[in-house]
N, C-alpha and C positions, 0 to 999 in steps of 0.2 A: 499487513499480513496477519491474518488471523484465526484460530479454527472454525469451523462451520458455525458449533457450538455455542461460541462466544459470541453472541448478538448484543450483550447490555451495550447500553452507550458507553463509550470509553471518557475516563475521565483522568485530570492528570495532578488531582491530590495523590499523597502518601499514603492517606487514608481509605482513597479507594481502591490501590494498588493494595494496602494489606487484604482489604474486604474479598477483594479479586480472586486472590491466592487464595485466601481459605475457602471460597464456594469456587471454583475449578478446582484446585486438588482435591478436592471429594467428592469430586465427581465422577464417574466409573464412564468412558475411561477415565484417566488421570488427564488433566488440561492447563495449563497456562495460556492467558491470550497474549496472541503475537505483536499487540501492541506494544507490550511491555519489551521487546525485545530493541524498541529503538530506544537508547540511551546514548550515549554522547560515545563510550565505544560501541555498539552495535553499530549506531550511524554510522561509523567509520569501515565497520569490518563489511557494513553490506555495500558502501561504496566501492572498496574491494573488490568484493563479490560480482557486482556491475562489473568490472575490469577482463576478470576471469576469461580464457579464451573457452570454457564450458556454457558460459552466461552467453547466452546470446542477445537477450530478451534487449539490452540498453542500446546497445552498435546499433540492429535493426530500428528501432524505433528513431534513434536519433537519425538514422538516415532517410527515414520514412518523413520525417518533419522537415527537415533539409529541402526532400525534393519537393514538397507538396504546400510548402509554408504561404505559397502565392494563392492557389488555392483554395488551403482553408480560410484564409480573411475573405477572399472577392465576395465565398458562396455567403458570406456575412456582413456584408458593410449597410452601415457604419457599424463599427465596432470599436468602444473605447473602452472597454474595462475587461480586462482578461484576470481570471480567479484560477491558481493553480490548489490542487485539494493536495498535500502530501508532495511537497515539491523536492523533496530530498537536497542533494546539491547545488538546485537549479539550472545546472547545463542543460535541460531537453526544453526550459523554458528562453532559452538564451538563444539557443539552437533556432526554435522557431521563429521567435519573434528577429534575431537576427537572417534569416536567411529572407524573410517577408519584408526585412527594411521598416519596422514598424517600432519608431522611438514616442509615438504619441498616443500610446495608451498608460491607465493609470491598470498597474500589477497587483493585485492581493495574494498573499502566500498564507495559506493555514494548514497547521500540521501541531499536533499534540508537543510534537522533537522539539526542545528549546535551539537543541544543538544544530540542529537540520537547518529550522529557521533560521541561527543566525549566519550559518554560513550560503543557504540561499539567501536571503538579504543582502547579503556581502557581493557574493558575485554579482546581483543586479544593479549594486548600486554602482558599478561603474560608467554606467551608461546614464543614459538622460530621461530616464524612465520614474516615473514618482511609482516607488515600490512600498505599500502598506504590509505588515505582518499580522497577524493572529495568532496566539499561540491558545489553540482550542479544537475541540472535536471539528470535522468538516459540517456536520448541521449546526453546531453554535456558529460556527465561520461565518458559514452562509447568511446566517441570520444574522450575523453584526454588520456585514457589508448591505445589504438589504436594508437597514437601517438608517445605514450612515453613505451610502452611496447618492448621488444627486444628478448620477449619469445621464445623459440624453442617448446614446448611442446604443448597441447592443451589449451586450457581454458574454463573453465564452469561458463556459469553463471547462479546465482542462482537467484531465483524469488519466494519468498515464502511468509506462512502468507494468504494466497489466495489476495493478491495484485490485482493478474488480472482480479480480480470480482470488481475492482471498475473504471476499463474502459466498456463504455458500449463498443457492438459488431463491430463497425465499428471503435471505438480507442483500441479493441484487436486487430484488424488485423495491424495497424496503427502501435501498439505498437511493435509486435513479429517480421514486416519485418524492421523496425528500427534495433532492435536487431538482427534479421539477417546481415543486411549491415555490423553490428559491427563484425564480425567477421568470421572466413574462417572455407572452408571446413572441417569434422569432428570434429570443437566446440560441444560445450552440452549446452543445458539449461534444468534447473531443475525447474520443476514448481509445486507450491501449487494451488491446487483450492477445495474450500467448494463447496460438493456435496449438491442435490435439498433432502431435509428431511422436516418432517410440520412443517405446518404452527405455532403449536404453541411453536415448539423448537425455529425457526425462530428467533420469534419475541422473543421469553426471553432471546436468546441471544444479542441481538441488544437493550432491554430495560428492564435491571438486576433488582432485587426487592432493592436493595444499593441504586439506583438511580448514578452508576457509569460512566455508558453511555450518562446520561442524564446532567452529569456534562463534560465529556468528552465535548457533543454536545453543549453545552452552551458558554465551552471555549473560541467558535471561534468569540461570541460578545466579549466576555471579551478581546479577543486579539482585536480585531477592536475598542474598546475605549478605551482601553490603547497606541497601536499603532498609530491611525487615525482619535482621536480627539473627537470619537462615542458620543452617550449618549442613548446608550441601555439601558432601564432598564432588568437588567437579571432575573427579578423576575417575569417578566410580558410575559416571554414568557418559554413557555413549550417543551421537548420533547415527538417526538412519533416517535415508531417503525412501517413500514407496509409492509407486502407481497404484493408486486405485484406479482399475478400471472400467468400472461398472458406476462410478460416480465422476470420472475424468477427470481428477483430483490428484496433485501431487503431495503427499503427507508430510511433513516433517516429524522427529517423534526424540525425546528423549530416553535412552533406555538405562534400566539397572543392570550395572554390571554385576548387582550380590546383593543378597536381602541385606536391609539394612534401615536405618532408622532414622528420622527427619523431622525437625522442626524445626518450624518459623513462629521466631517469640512474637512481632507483631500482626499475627495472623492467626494467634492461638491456637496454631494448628502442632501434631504429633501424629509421623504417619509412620508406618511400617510398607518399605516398599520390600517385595519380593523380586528376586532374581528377574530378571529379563522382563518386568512389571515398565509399562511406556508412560510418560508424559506426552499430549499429543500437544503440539508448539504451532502447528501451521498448516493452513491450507493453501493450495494454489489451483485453483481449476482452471480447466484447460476447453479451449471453443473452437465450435467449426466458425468461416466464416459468413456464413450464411443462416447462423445462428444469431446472430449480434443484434441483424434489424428488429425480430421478434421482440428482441427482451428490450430494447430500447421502446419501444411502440408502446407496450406494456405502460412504460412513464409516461406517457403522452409526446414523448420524443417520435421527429419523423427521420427514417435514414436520406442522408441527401449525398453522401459521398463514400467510400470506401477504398483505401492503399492498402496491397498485400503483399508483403516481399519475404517469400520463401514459408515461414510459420508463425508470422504476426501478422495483426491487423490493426490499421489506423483508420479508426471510423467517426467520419462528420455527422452529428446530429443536430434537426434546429426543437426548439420546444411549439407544442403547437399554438 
């Protein structure tokens, strides 16, 4: 999850975490990238947040996999190597590949989250699955399995979680022919994306009555003065959820509760926030589904299947 804005490649030194912070806070609007928000508690607070009966986005999807897991392999066999981008937990990848009966591929997990990775590591290693980890941006990922991979069979990579709603539209396309490059003819990629539903399911999902979101969103101070020296006070600033609906985009935003004054020693920043002045933390865009094929196509991806249960979609692609 990340704002529109926030396109540099994500990295996961210290050093570019301070870098970060000092060119997004001054930038007008104010910005933190949503990447920063997975930390070993964020991980935890947005698996939570998965839980939520406001969340719908995880239940659908895991059930979408469930039913279709036969499926997606047939429309792709041989298929021996499955790549999750951002696997969080790993339940959606346990889900499929358990409900498909498919213990004979080799799994790659890559995700910046030290914490993420090892607890999806963890779950998959119970099984009889040879599971590799990456802990790296998803185009390093890709590029180190590409490498080191000696597959004969296809490979699918998965993308789920509706992931690709928190690049705005010109880092979807950015994003999908990256993952083209990654790999050859007849690959598959498997894509989550949260469908356009109102405005006011929207917003309660993105700011739960628990206040779990709003702790999720908060985090990402609490990592920045724990990390970079900060002196946020966290109490002084608020979350808010909003529909943009002229860009189909759900916002996430941190707000000042009162002017007030900020600095990050390792960011050499000193800012003066004004009263109700937002930090923008998050994008989520939101797709018709008949939207999906187009911007797939766009990477050289062809649509070859599509599941719709209520306001998600689970869409089969192969590379051409």
């Amino acid at each position: 999850m990340r704002p529109s804005a926030a396109s540099r490649p994500p990295d996961v030194t210290e050093s570019a975490f301070a870098s970060d912070v000092a060119y997004y806070l001054t930038q007008t609007p104010r910005q933190l990238p949503s990447r920063y928000l997975y930390d070993e508690l964020g991980s935890s607070l947005f698996e939570a947040i998965c839980r939520l009966p406001e969340y719908r986005i995880t239940r659908t999807e895991q059930h979408l996999l469930a039913a279709h897991a036969d499926a997606i392999f047939s429309r792709l066999e041989p298929t021996d190597t499955v790549v999750e981008l951002g696997p969080g937990s790993g339940e959606k990848l346990i889900t499929l590949l358990t409900a498909s009966r498919r213990s004979d591929v080799t799994v790659h997990l890559v995700d910046i989250s030290a914490a993420a990775l090892a607890k999806a590591t963890a779950a998959l290693a119970s099984s009889a699955l040879t599971v590799v980890s990456h802990r790296a941006t998803y185009e390093a990922g890709l590029a180190e399995i590409g490498r080191t991979s000696d597959a004969a069979g296809h490979t699918l990579i998965v993308f789920l979680g509706s992931n690709i709603g928190n690049f705005d539209p010109p880092g979807v396309d950015a994003f999908l022919r990256g993952v083209r490059a990654a790999v050859g003819p007849g690959d598959g990629l498997l894509l989550g994306t949260d469908l356009v539903k109102p405005e006011a399911e929207l917003v309660l999902a993105y700011d739960d009555p628990l206040g779990v979101t709003a702790a999720f969103n908060r985090n990402l101070l609490v990592r920045v003065n724990r990390e970079l020296g900060g002196n946020f006070d966290i109490r002084a600033f608020g979350h808010r959820a909003i529909w943009n609906a002229s860009l189909s985009r759900i916002e996430m935003h941190l707000v000042s509760k009162t002017r007030q004054r900020v600095q990050v020693r390792a960011s050499h920043i000193d800012i003066l926030f004004e009263e109700g002045e937002r930090i923008w933390t998050e994008s989520s865009y939101k797709y018709r589904r008949e939207d999906v094929g187009p911007i797939l196509a766009r990477a050289a991806f062809h649509q070859i299947d599509q599941w719709v249960d209520g306001t998600f979609a689970l869409t089969l692609a192969q590379a051409r």
